[in-house]
N, CA, C and O of each residue as an XYZ file, in Angstrom:
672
protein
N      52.894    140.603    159.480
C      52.263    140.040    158.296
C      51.051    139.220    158.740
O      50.986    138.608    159.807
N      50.209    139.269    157.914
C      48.829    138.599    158.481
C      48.625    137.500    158.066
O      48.749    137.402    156.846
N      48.236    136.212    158.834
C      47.799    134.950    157.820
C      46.587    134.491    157.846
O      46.356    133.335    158.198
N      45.480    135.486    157.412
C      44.636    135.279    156.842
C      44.648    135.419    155.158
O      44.914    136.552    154.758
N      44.473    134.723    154.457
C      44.617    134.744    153.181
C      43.340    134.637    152.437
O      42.728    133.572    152.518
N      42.709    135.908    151.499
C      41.430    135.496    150.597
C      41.532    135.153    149.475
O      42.253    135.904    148.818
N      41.095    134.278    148.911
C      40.968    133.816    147.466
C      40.027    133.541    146.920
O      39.244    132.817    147.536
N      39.610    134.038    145.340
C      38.541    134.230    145.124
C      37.932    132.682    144.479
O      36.742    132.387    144.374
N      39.076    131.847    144.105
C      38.435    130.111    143.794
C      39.847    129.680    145.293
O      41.070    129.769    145.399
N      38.596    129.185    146.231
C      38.967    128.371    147.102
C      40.067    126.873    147.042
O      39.506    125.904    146.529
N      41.020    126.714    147.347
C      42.047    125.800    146.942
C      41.345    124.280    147.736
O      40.558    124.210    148.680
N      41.893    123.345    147.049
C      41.431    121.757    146.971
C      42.657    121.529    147.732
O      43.830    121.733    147.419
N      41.828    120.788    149.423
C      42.922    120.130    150.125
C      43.226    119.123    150.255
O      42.188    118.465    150.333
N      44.251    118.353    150.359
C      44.018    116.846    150.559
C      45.567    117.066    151.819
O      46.772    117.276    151.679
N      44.533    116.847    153.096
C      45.659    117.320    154.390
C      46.275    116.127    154.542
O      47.473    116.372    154.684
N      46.065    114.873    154.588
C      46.345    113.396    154.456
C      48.062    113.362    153.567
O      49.063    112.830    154.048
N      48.015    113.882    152.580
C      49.357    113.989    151.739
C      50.159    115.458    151.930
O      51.166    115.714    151.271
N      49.536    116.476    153.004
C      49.715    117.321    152.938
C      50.145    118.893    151.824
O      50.881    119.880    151.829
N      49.280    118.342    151.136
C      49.051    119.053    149.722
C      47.946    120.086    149.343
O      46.797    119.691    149.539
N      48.045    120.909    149.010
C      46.668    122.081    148.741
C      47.234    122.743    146.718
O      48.153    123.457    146.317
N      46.206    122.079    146.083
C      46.089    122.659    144.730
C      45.198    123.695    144.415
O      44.119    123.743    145.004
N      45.549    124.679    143.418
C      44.966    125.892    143.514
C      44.650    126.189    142.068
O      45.450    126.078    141.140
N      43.704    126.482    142.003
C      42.836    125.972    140.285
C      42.354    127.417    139.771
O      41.369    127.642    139.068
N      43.265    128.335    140.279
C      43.126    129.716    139.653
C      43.899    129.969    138.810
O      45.059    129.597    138.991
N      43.544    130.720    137.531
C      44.106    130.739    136.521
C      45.260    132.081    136.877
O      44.985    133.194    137.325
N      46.808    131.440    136.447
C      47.998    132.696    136.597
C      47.778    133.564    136.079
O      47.337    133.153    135.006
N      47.757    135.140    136.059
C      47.596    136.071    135.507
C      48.904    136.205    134.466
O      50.037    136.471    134.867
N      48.591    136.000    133.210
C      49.579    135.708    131.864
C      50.455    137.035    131.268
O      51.381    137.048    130.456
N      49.723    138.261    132.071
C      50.841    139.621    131.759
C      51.908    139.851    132.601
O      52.953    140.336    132.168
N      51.733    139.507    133.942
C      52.824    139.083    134.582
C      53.836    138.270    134.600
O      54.958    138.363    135.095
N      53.060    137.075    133.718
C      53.962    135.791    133.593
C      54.875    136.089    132.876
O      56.067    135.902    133.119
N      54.022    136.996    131.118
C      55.057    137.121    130.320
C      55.881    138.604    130.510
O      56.747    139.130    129.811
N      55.477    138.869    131.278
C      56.354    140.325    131.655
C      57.825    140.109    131.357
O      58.449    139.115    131.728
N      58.414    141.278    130.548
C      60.227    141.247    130.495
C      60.759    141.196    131.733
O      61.735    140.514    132.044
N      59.708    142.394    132.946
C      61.001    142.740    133.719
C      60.626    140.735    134.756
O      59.580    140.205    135.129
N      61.866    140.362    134.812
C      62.135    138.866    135.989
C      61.573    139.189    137.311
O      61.434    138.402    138.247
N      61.267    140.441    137.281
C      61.798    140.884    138.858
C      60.238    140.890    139.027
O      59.671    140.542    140.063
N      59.812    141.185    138.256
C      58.065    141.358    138.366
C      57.461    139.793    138.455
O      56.795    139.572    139.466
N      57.568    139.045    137.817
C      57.436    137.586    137.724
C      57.871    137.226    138.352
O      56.890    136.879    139.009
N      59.099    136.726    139.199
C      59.296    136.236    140.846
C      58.625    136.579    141.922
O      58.142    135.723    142.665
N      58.513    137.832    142.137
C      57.466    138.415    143.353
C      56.197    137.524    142.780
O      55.947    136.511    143.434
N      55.444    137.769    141.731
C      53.939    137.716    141.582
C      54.324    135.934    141.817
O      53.954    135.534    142.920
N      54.920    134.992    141.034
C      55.087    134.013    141.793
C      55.550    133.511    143.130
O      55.230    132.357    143.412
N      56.075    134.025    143.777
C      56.628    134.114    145.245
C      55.296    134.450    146.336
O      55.314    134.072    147.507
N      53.828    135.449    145.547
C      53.496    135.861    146.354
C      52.072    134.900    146.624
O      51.292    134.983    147.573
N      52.020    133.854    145.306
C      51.074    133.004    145.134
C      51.771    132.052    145.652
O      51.135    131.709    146.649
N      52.819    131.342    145.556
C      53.351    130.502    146.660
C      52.904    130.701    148.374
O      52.447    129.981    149.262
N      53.343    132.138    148.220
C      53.723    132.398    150.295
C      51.713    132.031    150.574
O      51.243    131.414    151.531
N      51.143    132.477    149.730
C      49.329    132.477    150.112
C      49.122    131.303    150.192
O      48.916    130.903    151.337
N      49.092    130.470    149.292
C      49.067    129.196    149.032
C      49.537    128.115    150.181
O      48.777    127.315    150.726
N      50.456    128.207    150.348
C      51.290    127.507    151.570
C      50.554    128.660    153.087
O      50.369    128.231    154.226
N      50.373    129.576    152.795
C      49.659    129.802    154.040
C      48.434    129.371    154.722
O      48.176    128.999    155.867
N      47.470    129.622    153.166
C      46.279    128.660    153.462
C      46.385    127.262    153.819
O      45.374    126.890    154.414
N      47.339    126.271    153.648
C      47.904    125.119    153.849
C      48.033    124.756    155.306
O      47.484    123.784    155.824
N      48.937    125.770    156.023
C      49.317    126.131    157.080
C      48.085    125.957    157.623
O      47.832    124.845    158.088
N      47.167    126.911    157.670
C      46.106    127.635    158.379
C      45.272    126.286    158.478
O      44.834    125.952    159.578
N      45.052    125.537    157.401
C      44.055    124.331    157.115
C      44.837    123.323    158.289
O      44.060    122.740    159.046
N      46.067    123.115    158.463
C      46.726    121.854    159.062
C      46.452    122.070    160.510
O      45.902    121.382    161.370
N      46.977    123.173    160.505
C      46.910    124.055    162.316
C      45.525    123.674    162.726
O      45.510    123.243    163.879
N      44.278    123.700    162.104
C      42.592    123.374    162.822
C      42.663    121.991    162.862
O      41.604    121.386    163.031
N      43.798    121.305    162.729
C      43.199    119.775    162.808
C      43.695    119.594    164.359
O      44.476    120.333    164.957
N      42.889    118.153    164.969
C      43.252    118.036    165.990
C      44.816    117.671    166.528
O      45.564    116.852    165.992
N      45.115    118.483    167.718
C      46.866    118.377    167.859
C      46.828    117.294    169.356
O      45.852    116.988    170.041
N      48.388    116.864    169.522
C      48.671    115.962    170.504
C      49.609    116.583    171.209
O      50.164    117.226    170.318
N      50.074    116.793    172.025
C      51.260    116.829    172.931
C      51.804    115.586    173.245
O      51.115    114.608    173.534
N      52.892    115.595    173.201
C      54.008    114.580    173.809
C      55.081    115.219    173.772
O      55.289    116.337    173.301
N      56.163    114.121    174.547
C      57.692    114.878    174.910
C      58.168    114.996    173.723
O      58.176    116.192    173.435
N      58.528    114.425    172.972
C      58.646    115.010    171.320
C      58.581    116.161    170.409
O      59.257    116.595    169.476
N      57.183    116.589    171.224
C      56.466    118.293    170.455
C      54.711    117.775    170.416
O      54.019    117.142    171.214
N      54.455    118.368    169.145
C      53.009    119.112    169.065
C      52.750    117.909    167.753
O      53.517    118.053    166.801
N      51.728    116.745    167.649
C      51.939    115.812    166.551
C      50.458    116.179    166.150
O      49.550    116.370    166.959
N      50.349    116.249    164.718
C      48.753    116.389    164.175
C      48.322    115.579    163.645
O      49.001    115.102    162.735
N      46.946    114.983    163.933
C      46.058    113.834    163.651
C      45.623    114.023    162.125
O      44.444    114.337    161.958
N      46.701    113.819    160.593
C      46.457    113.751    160.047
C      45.441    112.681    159.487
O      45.511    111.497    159.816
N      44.415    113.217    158.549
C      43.044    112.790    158.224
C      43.862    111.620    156.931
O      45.036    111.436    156.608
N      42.485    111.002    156.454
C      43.141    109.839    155.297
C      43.175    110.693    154.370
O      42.684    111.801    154.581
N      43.811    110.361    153.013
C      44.226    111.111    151.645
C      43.162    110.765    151.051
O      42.552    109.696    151.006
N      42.905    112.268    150.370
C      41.979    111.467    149.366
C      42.366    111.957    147.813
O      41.500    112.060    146.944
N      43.606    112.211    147.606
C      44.137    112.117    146.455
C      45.303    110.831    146.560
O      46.255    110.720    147.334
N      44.779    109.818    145.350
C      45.535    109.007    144.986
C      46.606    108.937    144.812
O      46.838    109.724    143.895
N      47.697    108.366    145.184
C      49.046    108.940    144.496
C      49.481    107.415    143.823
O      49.291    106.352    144.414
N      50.221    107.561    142.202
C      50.288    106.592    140.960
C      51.949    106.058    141.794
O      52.752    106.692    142.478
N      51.906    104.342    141.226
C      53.013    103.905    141.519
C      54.288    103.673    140.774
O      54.464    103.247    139.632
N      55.039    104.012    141.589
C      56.334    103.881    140.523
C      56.510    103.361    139.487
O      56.925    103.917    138.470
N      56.144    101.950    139.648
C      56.061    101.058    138.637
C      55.191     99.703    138.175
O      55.279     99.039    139.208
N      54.588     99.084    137.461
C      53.863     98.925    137.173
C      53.169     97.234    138.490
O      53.895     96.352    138.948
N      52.054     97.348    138.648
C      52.353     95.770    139.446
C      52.598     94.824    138.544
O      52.138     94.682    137.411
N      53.689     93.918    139.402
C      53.881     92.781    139.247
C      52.829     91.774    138.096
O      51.621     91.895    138.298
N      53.063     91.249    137.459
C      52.153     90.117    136.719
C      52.230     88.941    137.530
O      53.202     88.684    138.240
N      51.333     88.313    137.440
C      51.598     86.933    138.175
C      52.364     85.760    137.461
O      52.042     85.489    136.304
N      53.630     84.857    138.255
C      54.309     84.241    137.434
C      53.145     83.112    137.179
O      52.312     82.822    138.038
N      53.221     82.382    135.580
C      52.369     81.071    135.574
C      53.308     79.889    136.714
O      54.465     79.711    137.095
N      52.108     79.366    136.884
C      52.318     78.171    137.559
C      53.057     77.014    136.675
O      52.620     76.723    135.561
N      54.463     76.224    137.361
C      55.062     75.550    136.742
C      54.480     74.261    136.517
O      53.434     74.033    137.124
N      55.057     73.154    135.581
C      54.358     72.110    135.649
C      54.396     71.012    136.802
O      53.787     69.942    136.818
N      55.238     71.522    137.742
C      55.311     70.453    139.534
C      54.435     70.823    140.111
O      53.674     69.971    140.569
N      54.087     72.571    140.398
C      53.497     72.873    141.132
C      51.741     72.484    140.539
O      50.875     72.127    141.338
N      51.458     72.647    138.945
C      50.179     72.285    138.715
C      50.269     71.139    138.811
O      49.082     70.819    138.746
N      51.063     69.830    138.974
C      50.742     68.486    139.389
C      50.766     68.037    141.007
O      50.259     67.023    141.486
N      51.551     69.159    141.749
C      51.342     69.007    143.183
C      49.655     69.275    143.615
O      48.873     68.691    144.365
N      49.542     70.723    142.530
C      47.989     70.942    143.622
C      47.056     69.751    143.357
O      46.287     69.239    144.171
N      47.268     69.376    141.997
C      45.955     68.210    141.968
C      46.459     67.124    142.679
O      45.540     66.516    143.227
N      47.586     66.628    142.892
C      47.649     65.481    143.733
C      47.566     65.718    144.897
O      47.207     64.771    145.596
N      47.826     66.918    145.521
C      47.520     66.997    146.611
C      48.712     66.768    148.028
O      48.669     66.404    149.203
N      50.035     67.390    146.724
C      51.191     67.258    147.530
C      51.405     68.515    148.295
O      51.236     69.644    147.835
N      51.810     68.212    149.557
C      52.431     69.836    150.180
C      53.749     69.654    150.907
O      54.093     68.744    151.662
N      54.454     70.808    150.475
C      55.585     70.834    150.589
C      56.004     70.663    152.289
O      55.534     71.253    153.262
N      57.211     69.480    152.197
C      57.532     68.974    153.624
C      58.060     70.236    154.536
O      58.813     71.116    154.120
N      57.474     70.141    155.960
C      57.900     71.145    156.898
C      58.966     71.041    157.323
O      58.812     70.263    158.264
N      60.250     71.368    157.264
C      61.655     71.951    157.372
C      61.538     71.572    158.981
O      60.623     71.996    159.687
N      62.587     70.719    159.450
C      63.165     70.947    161.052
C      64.143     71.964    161.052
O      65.041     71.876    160.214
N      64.132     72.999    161.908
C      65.026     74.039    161.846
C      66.340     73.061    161.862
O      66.358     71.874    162.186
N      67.732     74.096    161.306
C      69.106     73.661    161.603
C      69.750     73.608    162.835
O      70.851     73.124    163.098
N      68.602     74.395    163.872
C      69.411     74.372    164.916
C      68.310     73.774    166.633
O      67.082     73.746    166.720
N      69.112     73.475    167.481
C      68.279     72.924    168.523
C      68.607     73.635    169.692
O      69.356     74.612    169.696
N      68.053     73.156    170.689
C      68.913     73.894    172.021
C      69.395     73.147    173.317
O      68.705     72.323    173.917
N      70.918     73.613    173.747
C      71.708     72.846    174.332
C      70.992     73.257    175.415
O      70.926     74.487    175.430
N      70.248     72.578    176.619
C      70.506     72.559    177.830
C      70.992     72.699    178.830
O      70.390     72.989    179.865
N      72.594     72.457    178.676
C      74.019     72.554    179.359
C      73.950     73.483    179.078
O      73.624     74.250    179.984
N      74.148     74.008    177.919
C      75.213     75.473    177.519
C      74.143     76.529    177.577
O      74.480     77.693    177.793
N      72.724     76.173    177.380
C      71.853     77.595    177.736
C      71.477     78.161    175.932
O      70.556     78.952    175.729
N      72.168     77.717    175.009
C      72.259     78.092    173.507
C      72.013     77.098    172.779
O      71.975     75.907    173.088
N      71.792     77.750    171.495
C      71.167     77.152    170.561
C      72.739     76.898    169.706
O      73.709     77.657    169.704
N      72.563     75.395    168.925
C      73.384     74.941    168.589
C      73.387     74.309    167.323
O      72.724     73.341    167.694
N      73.628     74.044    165.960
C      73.693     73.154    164.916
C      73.110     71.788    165.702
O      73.403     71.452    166.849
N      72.497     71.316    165.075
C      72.295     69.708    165.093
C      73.569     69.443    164.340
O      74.481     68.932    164.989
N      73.711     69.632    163.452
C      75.148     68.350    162.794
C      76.229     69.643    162.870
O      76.054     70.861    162.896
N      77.431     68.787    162.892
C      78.302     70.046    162.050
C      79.389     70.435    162.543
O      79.975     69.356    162.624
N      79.911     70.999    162.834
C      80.928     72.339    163.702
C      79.976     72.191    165.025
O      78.763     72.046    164.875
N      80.593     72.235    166.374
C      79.959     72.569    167.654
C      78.392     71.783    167.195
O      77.384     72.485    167.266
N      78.277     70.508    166.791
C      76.953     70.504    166.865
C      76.470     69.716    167.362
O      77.339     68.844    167.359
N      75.150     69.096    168.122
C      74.444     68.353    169.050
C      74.757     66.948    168.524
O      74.596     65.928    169.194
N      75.239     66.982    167.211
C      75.936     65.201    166.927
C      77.291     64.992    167.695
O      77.657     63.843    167.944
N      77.989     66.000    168.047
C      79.283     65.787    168.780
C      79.811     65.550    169.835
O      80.961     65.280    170.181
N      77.835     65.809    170.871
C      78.083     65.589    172.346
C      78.648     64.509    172.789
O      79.157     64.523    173.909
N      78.672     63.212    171.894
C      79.017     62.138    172.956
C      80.443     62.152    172.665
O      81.069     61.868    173.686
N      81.322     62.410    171.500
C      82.650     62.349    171.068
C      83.528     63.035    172.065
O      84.720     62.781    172.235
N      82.718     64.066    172.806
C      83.697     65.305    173.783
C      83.552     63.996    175.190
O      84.503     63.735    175.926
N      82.420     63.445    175.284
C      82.600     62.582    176.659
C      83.687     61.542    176.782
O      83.718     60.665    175.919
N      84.772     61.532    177.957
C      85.629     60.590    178.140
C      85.505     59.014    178.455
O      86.336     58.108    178.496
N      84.113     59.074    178.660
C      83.584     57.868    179.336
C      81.850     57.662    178.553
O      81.073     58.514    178.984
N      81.273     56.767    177.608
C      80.205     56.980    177.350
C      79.818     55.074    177.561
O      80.687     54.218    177.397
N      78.660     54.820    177.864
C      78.245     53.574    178.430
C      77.935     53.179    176.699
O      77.518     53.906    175.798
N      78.404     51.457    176.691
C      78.217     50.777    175.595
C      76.659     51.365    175.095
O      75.864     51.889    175.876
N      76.457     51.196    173.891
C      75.102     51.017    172.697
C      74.515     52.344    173.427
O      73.332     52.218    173.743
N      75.188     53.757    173.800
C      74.576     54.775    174.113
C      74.645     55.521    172.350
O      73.799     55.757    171.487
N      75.853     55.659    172.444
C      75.627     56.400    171.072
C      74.871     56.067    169.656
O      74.429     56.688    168.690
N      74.974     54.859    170.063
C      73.714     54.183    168.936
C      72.368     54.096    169.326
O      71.715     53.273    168.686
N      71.684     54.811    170.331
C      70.497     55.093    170.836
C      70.038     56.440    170.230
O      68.879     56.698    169.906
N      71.246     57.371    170.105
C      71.005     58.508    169.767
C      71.138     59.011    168.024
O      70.807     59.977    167.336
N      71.742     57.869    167.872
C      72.145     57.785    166.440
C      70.469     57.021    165.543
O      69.719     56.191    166.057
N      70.294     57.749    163.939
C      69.086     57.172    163.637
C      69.986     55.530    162.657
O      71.075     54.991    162.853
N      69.024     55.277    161.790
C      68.990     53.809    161.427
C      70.006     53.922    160.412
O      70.807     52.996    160.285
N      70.071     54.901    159.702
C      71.203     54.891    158.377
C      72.457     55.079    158.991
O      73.450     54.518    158.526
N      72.533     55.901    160.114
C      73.630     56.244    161.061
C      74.161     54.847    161.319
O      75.347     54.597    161.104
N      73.386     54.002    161.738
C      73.915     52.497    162.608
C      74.347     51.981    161.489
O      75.486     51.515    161.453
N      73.639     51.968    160.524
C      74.451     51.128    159.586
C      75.775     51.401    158.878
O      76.418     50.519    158.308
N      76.227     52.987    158.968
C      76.851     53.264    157.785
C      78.463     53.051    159.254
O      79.643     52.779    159.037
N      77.844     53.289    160.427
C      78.747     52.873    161.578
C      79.042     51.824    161.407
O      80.255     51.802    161.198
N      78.545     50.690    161.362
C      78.806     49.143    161.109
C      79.336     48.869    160.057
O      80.129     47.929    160.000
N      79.091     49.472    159.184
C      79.808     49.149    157.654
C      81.209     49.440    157.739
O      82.094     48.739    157.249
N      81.490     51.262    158.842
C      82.787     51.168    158.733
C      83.587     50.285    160.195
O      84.768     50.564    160.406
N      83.131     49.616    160.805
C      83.462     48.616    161.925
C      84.043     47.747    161.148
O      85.252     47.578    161.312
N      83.390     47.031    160.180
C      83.283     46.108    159.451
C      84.803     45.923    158.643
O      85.501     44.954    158.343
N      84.892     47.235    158.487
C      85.552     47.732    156.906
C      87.116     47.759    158.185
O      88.107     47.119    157.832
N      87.150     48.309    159.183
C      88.116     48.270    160.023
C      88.699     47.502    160.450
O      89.769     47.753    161.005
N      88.055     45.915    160.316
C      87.928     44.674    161.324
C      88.787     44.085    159.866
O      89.795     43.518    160.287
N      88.763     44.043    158.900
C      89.524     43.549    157.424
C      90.903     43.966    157.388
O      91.603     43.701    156.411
């Protein structure tokens, strides 16, 4: 079988989407023909051309080798293709955020939840379960006013309050 294919209105390629449209009008006695059998071939045979010329168009573009196979330097599209669904609208701006921009508030930068242990090589909770507040509780031996070095100011106090509350 040969794949050279002639056609008398040349088909519109767009190799990018790998698509070839063909703007020749179907011959309408075939279409409406009784016998089925006549109308599958004559469509079958404008398909197999169609997709051949396709073929033939993809094959001249430049090819690659790699261990993979044979990859072709498809070109950009230049048929548009429509999106599913419509874009997005933009939400309005709430009334914090239009009083942040004019004042000129920006939102505080987050300390991550987690830090990294030294000892252990991993990253660990700051507070919590296994977390970098618990190191001194696991030590058997910790030197007076250490843990209150490491502890911040609400910490010392809410410690003292319950000293306090213990000492009653």
């Amino acid at each position: 079988m040969s794949t050279s294919v002639e056609k008398a209105i040349p088909l519109e390629f767009d190799l990018g989407n790998m698509s070839a449209f063909d703007v020749t009008p179907l011959d309408q006695t075939k279409l409406n023909s009784q016998n089925s059998r006549e109308k599958e071939d004559y469509l079958a045979s404008m398909a197999r051309d169609n997709t051949q010329l396709l073929v033939n168009k993809m094959l001249a573009l430049p090819k690659e080798r790699t261990q993979d196979g044979v990859l072709l330097a498809l070109p950009e599209t230049t048929t548009p293709t429509p999106r599913a669904k419509h874009l997005p609208k933009p939400k309005p701006e709430t009334k914090w955020a239009r009083f942040a921009r004019l004042k000129g508030i920006a939102p505080k930068k987050r300390e991550g939840k987690l830090v990294f242990d030294e000892a252990s090589g991993e990253w660990v909770p700051k507070w919590g379960y296994k977390g970098k507040n618990k190191e001194l509780d696991t030590q058997w031996i910790v030197e007076d006013g250490e843990r209150e070095k490491k502890m911040t100011s609400k910490q010392v106090r809410h410690s003292s309050r319950d000293a306090k509350r213990t000492r009653r």
